[in-house]
PQR file of N, CA, C, O and H, with PARSE charges and radii, in Angstrom:
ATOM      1  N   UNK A   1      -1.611   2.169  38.497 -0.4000 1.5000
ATOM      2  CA  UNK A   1      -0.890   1.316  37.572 -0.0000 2.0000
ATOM      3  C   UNK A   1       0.186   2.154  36.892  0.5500 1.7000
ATOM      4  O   UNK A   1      -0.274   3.227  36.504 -0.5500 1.4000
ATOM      5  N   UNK A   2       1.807   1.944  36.565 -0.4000 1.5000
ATOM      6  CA  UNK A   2       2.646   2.471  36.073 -0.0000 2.0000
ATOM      7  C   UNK A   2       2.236   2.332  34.781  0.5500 1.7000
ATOM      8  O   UNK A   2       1.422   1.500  34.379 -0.5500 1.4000
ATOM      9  H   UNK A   2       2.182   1.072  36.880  0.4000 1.0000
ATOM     10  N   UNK A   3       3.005   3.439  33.908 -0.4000 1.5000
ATOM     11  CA  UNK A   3       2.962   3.549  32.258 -0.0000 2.0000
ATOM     12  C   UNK A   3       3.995   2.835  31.982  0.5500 1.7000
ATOM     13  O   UNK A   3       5.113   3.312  32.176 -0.5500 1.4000
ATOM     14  H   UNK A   3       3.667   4.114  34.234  0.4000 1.0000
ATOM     15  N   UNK A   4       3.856   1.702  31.535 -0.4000 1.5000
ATOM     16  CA  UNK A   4       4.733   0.364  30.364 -0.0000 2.0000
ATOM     17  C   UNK A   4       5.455   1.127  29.395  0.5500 1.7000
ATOM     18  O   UNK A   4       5.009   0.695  28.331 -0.5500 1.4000
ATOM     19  H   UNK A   4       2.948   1.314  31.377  0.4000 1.0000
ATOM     20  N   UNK A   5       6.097   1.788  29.192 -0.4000 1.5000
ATOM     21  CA  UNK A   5       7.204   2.181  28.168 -0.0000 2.0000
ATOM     22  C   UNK A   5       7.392   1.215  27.325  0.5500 1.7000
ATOM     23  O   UNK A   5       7.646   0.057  27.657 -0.5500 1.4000
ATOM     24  H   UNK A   5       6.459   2.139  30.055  0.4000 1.0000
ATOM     25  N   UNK A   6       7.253   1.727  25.882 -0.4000 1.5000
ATOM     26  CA  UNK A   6       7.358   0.618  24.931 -0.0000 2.0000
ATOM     27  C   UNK A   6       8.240   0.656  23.838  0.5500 1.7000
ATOM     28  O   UNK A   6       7.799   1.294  22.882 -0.5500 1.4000
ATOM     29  H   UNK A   6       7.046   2.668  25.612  0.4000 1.0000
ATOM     30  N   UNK A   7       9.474   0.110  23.679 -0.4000 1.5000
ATOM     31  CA  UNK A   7      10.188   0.425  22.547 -0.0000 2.0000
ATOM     32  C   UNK A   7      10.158   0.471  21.167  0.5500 1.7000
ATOM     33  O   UNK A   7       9.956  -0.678  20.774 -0.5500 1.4000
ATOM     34  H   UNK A   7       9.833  -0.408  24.456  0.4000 1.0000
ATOM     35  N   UNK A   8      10.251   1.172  20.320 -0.4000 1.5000
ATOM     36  CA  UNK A   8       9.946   1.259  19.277 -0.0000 2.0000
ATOM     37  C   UNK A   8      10.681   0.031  18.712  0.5500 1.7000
ATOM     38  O   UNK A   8      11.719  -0.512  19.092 -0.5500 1.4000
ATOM     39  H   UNK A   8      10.415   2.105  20.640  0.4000 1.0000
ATOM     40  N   UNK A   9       9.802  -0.268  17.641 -0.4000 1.5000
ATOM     41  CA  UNK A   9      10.087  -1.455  16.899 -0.0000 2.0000
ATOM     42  C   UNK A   9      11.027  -1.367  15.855  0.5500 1.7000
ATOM     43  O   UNK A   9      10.676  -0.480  15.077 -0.5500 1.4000
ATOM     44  H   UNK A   9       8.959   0.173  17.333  0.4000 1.0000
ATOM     45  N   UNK A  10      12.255  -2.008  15.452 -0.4000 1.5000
ATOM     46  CA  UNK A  10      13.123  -1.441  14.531 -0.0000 2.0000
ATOM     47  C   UNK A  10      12.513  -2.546  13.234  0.5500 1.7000
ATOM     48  O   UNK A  10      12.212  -3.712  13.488 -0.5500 1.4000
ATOM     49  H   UNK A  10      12.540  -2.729  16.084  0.4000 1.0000
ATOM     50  N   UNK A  11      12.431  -2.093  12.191 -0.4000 1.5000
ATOM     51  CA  UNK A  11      11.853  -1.918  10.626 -0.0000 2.0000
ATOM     52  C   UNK A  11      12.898  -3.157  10.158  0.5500 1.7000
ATOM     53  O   UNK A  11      14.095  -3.291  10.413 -0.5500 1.4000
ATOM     54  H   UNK A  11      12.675  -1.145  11.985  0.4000 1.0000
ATOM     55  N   UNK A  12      12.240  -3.773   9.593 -0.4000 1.5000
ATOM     56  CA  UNK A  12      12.907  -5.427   9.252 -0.0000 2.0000
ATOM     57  C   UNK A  12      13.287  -4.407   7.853  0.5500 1.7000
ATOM     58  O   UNK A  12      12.587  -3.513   7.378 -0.5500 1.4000
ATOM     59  H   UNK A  12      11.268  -3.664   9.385  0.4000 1.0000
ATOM     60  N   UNK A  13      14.866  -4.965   7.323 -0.4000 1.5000
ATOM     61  CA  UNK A  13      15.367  -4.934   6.318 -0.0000 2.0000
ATOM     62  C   UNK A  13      14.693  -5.631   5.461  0.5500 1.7000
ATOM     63  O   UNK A  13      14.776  -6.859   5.506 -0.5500 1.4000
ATOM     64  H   UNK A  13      15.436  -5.691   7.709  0.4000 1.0000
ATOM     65  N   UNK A  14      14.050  -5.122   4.697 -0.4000 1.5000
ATOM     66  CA  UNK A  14      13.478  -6.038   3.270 -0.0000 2.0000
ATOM     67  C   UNK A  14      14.775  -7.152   2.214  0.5500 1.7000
ATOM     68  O   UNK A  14      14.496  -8.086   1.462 -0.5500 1.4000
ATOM     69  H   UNK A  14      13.983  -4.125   4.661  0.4000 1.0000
ATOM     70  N   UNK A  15      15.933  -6.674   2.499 -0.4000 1.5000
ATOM     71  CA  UNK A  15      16.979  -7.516   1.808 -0.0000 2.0000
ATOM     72  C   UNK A  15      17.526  -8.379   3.106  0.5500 1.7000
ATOM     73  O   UNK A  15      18.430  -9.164   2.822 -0.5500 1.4000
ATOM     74  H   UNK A  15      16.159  -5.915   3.109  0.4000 1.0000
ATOM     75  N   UNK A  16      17.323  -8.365   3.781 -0.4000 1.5000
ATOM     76  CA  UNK A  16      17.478  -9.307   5.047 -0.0000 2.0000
ATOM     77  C   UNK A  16      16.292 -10.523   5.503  0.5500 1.7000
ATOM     78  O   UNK A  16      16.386 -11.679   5.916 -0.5500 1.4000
ATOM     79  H   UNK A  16      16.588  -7.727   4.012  0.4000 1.0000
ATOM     80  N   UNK A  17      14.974  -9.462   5.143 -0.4000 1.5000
ATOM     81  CA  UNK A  17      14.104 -11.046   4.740 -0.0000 2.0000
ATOM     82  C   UNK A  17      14.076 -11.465   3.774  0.5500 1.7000
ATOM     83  O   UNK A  17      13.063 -12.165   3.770 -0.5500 1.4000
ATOM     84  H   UNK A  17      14.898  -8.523   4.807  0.4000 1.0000
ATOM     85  N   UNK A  18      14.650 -11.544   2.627 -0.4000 1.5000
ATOM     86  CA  UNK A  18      14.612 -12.239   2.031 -0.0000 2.0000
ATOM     87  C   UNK A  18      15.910 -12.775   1.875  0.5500 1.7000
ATOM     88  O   UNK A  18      16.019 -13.543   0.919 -0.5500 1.4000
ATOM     89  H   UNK A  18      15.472 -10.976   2.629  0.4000 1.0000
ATOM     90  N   UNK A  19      16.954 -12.576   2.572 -0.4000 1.5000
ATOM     91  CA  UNK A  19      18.189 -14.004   2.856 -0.0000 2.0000
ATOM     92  C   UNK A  19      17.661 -14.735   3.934  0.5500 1.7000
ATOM     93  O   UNK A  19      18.111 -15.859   4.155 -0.5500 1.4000
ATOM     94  H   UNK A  19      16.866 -11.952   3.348  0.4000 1.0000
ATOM     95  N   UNK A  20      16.839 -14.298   4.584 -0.4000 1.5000
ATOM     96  CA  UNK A  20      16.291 -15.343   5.485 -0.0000 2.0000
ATOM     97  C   UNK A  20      16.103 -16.371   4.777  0.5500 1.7000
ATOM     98  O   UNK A  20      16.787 -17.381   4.613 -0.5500 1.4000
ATOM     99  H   UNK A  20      16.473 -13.384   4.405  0.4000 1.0000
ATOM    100  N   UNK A  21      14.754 -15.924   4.211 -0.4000 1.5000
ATOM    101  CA  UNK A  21      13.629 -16.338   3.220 -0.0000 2.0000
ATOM    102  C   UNK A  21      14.774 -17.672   2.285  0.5500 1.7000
ATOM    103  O   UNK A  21      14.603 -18.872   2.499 -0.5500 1.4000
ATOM    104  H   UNK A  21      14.198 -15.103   4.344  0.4000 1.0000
ATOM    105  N   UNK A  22      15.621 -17.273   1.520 -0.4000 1.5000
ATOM    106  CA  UNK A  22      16.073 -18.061   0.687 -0.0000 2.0000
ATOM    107  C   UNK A  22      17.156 -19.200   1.702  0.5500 1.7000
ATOM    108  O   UNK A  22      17.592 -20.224   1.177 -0.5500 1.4000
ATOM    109  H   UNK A  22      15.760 -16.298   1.347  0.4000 1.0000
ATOM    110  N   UNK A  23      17.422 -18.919   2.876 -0.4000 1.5000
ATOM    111  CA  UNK A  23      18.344 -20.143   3.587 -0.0000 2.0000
ATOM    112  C   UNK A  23      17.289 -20.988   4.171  0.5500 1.7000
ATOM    113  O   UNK A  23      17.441 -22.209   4.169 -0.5500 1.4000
ATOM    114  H   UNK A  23      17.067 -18.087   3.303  0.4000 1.0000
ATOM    115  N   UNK A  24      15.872 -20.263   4.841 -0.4000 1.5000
ATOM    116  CA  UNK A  24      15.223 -21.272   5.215 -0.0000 2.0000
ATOM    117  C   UNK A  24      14.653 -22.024   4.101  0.5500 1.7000
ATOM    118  O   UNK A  24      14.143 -23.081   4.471 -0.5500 1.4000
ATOM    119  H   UNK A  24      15.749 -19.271   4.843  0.4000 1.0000
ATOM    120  N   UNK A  25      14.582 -21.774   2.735 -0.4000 1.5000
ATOM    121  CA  UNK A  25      14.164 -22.645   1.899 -0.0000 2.0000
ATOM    122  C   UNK A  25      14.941 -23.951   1.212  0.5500 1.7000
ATOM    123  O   UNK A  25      14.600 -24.864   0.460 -0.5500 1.4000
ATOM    124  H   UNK A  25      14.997 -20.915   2.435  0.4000 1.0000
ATOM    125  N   UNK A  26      16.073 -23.575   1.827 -0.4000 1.5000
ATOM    126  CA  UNK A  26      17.508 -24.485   1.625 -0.0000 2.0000
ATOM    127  C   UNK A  26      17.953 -24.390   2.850  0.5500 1.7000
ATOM    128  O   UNK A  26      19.067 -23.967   3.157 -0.5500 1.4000
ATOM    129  H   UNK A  26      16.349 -22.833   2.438  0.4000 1.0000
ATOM    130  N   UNK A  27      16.718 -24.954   3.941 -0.4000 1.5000
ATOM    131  CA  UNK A  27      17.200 -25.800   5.110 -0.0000 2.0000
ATOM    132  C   UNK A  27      18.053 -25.541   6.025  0.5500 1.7000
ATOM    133  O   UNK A  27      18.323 -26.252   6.993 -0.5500 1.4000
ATOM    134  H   UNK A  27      15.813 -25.297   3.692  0.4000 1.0000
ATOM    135  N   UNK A  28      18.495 -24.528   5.749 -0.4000 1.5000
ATOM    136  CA  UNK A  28      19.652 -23.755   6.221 -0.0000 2.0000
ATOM    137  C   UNK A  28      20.375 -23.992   6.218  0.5500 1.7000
ATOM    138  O   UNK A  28      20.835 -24.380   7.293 -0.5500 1.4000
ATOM    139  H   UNK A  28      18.276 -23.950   4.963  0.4000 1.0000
ATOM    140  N   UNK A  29      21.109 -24.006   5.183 -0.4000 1.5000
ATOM    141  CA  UNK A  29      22.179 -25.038   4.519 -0.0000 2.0000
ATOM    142  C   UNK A  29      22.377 -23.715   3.736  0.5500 1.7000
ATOM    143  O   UNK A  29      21.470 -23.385   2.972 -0.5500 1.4000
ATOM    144  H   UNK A  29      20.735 -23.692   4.311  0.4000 1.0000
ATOM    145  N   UNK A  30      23.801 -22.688   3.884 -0.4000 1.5000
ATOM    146  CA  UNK A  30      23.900 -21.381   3.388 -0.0000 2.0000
ATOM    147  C   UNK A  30      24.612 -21.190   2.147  0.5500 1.7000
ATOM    148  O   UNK A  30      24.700 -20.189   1.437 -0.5500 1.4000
ATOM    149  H   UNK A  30      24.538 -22.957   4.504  0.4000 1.0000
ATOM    150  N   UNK A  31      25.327 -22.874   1.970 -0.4000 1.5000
ATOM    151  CA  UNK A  31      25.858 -23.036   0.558 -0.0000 2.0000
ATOM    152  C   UNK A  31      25.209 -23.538  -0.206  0.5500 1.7000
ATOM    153  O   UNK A  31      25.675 -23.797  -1.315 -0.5500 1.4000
ATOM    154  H   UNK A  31      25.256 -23.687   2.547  0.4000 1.0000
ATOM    155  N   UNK A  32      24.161 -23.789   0.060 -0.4000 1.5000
ATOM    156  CA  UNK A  32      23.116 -24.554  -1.221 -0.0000 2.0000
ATOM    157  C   UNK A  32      21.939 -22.756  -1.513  0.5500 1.7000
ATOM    158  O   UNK A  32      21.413 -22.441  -2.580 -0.5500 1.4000
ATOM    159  H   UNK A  32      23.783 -23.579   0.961  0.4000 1.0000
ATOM    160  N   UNK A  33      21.894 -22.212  -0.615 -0.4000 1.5000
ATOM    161  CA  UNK A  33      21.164 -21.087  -0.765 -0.0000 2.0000
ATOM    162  C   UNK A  33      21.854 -20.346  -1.864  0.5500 1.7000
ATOM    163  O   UNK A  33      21.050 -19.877  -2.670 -0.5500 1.4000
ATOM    164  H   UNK A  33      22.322 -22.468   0.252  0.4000 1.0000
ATOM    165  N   UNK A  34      23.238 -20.079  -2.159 -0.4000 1.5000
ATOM    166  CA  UNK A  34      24.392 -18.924  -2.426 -0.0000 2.0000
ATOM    167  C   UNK A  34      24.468 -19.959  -4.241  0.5500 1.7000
ATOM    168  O   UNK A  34      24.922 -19.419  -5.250 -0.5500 1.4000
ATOM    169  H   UNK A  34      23.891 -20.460  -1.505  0.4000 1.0000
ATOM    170  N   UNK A  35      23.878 -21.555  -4.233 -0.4000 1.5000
ATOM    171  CA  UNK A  35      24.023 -22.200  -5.227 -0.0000 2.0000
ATOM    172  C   UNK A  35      23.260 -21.786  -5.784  0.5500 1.7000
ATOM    173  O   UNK A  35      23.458 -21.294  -6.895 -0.5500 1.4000
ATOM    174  H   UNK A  35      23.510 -21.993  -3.414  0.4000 1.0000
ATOM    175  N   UNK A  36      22.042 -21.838  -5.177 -0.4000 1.5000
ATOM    176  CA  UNK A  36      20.331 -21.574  -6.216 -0.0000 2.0000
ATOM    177  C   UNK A  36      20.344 -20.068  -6.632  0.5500 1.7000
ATOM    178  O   UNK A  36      19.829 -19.631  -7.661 -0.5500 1.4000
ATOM    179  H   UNK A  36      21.881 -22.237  -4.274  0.4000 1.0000
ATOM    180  N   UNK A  37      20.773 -19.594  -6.019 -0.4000 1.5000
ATOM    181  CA  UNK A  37      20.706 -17.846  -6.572 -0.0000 2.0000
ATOM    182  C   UNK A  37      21.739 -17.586  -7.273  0.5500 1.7000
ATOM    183  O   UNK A  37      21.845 -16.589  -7.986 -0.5500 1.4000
ATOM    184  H   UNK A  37      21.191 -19.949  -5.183  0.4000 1.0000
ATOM    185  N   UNK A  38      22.662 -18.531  -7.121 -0.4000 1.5000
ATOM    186  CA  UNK A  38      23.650 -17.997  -8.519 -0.0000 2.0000
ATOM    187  C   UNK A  38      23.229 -18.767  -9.749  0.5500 1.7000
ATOM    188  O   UNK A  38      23.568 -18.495 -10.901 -0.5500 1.4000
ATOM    189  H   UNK A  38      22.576 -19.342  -6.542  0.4000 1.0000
ATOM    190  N   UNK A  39      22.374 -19.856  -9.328 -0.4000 1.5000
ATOM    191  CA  UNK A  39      21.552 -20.698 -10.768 -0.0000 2.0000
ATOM    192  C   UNK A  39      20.751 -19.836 -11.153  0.5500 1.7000
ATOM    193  O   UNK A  39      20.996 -19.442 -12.294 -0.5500 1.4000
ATOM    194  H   UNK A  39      22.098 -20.077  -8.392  0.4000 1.0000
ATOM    195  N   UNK A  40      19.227 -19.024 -10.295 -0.4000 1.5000
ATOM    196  CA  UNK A  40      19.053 -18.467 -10.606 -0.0000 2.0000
ATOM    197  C   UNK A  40      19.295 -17.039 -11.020  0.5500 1.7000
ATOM    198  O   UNK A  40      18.471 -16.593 -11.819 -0.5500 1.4000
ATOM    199  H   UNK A  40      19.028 -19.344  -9.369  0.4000 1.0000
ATOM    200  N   UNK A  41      20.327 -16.183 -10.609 -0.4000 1.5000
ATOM    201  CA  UNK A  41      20.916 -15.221 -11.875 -0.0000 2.0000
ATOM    202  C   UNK A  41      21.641 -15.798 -12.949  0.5500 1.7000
ATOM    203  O   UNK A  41      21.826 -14.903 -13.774 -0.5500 1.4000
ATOM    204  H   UNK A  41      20.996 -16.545  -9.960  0.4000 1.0000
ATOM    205  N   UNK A  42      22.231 -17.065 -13.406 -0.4000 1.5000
ATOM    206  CA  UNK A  42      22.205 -17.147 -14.870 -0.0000 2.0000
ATOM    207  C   UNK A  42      20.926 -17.453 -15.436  0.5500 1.7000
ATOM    208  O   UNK A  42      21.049 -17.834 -16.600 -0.5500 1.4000
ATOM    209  H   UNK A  42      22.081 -17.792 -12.736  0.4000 1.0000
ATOM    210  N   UNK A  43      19.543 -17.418 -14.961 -0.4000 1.5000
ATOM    211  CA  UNK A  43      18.175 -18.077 -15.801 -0.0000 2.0000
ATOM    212  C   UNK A  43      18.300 -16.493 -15.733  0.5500 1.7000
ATOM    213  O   UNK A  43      19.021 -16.123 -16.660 -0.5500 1.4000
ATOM    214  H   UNK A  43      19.444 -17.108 -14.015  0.4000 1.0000
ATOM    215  N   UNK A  44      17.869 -15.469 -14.991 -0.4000 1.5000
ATOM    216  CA  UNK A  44      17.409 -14.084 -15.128 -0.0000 2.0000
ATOM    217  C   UNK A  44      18.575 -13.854 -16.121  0.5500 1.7000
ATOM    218  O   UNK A  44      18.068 -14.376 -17.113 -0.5500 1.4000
ATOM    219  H   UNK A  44      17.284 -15.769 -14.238  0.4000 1.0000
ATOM    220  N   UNK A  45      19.508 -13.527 -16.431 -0.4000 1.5000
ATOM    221  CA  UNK A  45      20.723 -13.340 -16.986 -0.0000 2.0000
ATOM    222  C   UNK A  45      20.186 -13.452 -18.486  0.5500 1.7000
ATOM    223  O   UNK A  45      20.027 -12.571 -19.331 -0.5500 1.4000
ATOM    224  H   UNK A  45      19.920 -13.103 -15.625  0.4000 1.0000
ATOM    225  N   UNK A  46      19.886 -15.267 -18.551 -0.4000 1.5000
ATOM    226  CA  UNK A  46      19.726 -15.592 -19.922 -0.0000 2.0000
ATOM    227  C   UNK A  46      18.447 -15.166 -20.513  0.5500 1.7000
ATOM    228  O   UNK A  46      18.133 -14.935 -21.681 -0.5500 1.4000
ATOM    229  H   UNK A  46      20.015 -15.983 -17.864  0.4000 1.0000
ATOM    230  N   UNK A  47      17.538 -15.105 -18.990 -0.4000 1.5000
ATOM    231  CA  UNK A  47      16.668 -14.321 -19.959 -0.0000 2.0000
ATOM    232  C   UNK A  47      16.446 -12.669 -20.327  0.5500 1.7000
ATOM    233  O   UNK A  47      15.635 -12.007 -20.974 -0.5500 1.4000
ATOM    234  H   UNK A  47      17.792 -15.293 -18.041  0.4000 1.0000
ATOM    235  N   UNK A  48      17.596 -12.430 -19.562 -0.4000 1.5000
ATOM    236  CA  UNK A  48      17.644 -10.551 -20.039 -0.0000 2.0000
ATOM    237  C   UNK A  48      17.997 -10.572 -21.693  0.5500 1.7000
ATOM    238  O   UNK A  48      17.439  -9.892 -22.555 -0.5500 1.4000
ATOM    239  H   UNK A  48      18.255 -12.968 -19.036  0.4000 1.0000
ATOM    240  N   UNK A  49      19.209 -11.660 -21.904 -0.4000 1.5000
ATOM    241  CA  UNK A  49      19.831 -11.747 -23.514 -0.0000 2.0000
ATOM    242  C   UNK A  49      18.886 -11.812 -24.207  0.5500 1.7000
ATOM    243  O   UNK A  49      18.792 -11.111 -25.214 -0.5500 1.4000
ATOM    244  H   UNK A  49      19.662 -12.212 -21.204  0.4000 1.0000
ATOM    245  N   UNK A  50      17.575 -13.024 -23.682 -0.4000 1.5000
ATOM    246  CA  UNK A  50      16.526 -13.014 -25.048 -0.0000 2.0000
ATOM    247  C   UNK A  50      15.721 -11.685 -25.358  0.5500 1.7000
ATOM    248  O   UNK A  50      15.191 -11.643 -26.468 -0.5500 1.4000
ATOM    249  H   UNK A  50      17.652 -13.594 -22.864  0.4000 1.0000
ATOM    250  N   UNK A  51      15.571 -10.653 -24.565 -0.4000 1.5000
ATOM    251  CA  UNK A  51      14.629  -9.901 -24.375 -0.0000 2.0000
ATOM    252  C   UNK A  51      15.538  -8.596 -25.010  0.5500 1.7000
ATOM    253  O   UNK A  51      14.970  -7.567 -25.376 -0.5500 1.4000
ATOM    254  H   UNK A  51      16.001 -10.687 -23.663  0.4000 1.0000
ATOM    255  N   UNK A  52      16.874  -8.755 -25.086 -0.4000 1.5000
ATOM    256  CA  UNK A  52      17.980  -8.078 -25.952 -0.0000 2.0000
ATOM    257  C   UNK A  52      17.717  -8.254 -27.066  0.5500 1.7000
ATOM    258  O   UNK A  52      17.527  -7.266 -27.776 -0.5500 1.4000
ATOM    259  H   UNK A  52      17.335  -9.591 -24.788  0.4000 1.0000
ATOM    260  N   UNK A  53      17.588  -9.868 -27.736 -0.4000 1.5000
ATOM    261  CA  UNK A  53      18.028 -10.355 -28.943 -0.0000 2.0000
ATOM    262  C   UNK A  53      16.895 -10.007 -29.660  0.5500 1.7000
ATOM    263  O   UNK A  53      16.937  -9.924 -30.888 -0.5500 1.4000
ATOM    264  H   UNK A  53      17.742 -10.670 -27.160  0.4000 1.0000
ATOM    265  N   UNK A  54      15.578  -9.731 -28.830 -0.4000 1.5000
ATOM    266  CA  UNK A  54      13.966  -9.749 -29.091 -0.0000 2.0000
ATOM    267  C   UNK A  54      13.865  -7.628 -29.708  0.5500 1.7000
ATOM    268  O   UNK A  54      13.254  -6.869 -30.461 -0.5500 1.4000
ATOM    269  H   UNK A  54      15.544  -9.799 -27.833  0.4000 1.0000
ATOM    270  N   UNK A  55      14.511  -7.652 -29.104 -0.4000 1.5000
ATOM    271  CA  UNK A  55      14.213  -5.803 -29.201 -0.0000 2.0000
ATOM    272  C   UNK A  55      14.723  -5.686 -30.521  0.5500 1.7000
ATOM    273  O   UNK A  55      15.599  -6.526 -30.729 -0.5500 1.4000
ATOM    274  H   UNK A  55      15.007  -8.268 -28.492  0.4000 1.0000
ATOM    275  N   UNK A  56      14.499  -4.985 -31.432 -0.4000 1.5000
ATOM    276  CA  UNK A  56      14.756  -4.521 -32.311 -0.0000 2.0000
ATOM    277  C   UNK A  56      15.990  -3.342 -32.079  0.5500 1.7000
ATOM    278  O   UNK A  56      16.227  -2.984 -30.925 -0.5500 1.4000
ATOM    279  H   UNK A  56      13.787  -4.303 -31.263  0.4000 1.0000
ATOM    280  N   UNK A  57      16.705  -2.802 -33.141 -0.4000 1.5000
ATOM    281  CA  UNK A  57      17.817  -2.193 -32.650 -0.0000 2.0000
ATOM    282  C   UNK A  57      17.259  -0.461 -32.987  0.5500 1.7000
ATOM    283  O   UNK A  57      17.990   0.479 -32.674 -0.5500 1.4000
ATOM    284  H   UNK A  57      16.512  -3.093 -34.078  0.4000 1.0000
ATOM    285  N   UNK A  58      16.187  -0.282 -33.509 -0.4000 1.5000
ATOM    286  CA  UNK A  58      15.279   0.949 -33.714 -0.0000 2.0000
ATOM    287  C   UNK A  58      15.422   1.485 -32.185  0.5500 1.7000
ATOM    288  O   UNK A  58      16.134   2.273 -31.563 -0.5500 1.4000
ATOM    289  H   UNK A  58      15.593  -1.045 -33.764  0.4000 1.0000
ATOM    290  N   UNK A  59      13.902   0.251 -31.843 -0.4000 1.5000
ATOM    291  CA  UNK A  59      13.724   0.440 -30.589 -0.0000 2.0000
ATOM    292  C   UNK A  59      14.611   0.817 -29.730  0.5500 1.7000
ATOM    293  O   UNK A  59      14.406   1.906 -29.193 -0.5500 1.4000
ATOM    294  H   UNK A  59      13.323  -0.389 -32.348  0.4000 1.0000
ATOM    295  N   UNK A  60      15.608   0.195 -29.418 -0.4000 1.5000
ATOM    296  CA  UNK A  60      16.431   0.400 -28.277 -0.0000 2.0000
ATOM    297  C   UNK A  60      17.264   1.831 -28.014  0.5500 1.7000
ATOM    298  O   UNK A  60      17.743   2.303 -26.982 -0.5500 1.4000
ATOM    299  H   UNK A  60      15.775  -0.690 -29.854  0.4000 1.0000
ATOM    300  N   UNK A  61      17.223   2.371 -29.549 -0.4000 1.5000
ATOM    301  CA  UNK A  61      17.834   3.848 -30.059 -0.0000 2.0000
ATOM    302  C   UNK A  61      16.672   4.750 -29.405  0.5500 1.7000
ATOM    303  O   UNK A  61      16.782   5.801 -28.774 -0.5500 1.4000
ATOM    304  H   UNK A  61      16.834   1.988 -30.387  0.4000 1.0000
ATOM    305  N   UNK A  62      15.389   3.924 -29.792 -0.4000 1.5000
ATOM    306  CA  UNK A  62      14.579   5.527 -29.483 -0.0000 2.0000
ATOM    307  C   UNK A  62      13.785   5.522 -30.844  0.5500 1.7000
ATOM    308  O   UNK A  62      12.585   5.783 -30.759 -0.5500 1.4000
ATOM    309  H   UNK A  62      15.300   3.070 -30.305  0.4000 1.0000
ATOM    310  N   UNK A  63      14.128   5.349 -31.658 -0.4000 1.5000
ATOM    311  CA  UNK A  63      13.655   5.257 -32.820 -0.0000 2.0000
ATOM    312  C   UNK A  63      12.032   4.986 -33.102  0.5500 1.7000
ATOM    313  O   UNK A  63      11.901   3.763 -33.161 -0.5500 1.4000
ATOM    314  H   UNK A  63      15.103   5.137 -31.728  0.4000 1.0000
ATOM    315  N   UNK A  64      10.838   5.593 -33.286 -0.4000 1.5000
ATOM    316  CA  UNK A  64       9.799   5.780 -33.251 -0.0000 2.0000
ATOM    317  C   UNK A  64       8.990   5.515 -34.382  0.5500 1.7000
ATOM    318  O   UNK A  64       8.650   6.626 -34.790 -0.5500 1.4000
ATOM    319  H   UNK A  64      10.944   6.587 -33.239  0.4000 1.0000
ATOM    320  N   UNK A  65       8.555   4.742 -35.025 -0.4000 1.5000
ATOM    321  CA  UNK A  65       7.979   4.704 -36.839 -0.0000 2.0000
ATOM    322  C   UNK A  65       6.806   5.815 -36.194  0.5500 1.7000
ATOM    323  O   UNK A  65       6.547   6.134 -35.033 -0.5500 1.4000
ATOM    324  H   UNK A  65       8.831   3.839 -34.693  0.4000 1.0000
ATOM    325  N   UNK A  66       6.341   6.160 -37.272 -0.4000 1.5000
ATOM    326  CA  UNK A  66       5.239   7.022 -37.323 -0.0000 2.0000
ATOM    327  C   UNK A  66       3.498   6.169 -37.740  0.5500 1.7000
ATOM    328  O   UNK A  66       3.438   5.409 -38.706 -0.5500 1.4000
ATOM    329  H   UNK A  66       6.552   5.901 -38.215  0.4000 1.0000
ATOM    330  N   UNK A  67       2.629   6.365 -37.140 -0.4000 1.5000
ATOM    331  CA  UNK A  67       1.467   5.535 -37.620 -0.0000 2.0000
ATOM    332  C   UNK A  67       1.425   6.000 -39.374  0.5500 1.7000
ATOM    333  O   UNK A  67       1.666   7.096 -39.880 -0.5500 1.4000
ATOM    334  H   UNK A  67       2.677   6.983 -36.355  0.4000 1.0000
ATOM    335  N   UNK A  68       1.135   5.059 -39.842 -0.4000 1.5000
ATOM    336  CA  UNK A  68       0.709   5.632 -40.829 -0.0000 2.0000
ATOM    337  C   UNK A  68      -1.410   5.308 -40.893  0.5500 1.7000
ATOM    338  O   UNK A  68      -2.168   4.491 -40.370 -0.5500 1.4000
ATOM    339  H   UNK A  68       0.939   4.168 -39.431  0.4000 1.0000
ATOM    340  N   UNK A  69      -1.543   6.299 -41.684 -0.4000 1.5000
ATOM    341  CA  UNK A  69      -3.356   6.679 -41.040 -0.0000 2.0000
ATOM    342  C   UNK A  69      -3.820   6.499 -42.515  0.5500 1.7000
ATOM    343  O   UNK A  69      -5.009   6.627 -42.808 -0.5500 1.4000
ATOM    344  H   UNK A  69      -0.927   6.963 -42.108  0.4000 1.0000
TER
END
């Protein structure tokens, strides 16, 4: 019996499945895909601002209170 030579398998782009991922979920329909992800980066967007508006301006310096004991 001959030895089957087998080609190595090339490594799926992780940012390539997931444009798959998001056209087959919009039917494949590549302008409704390019719609929902720009809807969803203004929800991630708006919610980075709250999580801005939420931080204290200490915090964000570095600024450390000390326990008091």
């Amino acid at each position: 019996m001959a030895h089957v030579r087998r080609l190595p398998t090339p490594e799926l782009d992780p940012l390539d499945v997931a444009t798959d991922q998001v056209i087959a979920a919009c039917d494949g329909d590549v302008r409704a895909a390019v719609r929902t992800l720009i809807v969803a980066n203004g929800l991630l967007e708006a919610e980075l601002s709250d999580v801005y508006a939420a931080t204290s301006k200490g915090y964000a310096r570095g600024v450390r209170r000390r326990d008091q004991d």
